[in-house]
C-alpha positions in Angstrom: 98.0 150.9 85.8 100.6 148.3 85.4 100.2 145.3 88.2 102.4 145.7 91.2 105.3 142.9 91.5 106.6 142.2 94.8 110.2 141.0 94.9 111.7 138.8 97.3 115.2 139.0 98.0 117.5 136.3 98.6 117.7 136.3 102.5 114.1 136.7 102.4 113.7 133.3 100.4 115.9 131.4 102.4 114.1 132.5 105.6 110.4 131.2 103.8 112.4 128.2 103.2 113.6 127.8 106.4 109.8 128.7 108.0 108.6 125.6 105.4 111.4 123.3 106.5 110.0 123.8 110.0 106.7 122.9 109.4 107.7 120.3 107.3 109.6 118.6 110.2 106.6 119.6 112.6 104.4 117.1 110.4 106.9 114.5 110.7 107.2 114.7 114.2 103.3 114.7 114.4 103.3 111.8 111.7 105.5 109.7 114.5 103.4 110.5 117.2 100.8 109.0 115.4 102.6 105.9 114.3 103.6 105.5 118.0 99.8 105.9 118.9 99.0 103.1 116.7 101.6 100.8 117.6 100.9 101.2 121.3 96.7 101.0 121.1 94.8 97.7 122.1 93.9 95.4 119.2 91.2 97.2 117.3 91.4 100.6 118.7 93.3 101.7 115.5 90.4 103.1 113.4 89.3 105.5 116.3 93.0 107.0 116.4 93.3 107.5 112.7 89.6 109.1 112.9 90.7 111.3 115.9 93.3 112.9 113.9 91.9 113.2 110.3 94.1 116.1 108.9 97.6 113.5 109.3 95.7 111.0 107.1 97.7 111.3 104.0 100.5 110.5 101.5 102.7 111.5 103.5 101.5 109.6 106.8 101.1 106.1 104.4 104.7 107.3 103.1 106.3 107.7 106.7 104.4 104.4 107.6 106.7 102.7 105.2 110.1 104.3 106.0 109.1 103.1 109.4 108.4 99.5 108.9 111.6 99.2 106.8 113.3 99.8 109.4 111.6 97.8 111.6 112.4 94.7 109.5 115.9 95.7 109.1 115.8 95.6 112.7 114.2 92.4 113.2 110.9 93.4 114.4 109.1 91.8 112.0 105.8 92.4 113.9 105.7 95.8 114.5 106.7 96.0 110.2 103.8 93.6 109.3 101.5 95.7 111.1 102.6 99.2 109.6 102.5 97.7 106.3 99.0 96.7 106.8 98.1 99.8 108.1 99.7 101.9 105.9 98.1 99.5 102.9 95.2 100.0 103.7 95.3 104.3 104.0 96.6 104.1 101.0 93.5 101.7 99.1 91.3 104.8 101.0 93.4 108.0 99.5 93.1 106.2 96.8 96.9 105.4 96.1 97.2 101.7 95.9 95.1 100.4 92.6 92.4 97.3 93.4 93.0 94.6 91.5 89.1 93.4 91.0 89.8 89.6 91.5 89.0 88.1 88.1 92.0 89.6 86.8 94.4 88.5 89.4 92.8 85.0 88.1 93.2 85.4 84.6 96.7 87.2 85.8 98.0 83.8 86.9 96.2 81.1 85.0 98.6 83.1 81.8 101.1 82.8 83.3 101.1 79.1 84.1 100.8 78.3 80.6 
């Protein structure tokens, strides 16, 4: 018995795509709320928000992070930038995005290139 294909018509794929787009801008808007979170939380109350909402800790949060302090410096709040570059540094050293650099080659990095 030959295997079944299902076929998807074109109205039918633009209406998934639409569905996607949607929850693709839901996770954006949840990504912000976040971001506001963070920006808003006493001094050192950070690492209990990110831990409270572990399934937004991700590529595209660190991403979003960054879009957001860009535009922060652009806009003079230089602040609020250096602190979502920090931030978003650091989640992405833990998802394992952002290489380490063990700190004998950072040394031997620099003492080439000052000769």
């Amino acid at each position: 018995m030959a295997p079944k294909y299902r076929t998807v018509t074109y109205s039918q794929f633009t209406k998934i795509k639409k569905i996607s787009m949607t929850d693709q801008e839901q996770r954006q808007s949840l990504y912000f709320n976040l971001i506001d979170e963070l920006l808003r939380c006493p001094n050192g109350q950070e690492p209990a928000i990110l831990e409270s909402k572990p399934e937004l800790i991700d590529s595209g949060l660190v991403q979003t992070m960054l879009q957001v302090a860009t535009m922060f410096a652009h806009e003079g709040n230089q602040d609020g930038a250096q602190f979502l570059f920090f931030v978003a540094r650091e989640l992405a050293k833990e998802l394992g995005l952002y290489p380490e650099v063990p700190s004998t080659e950072v040394a031997n990095t620099e003492a080439a290139s000052k000769e």
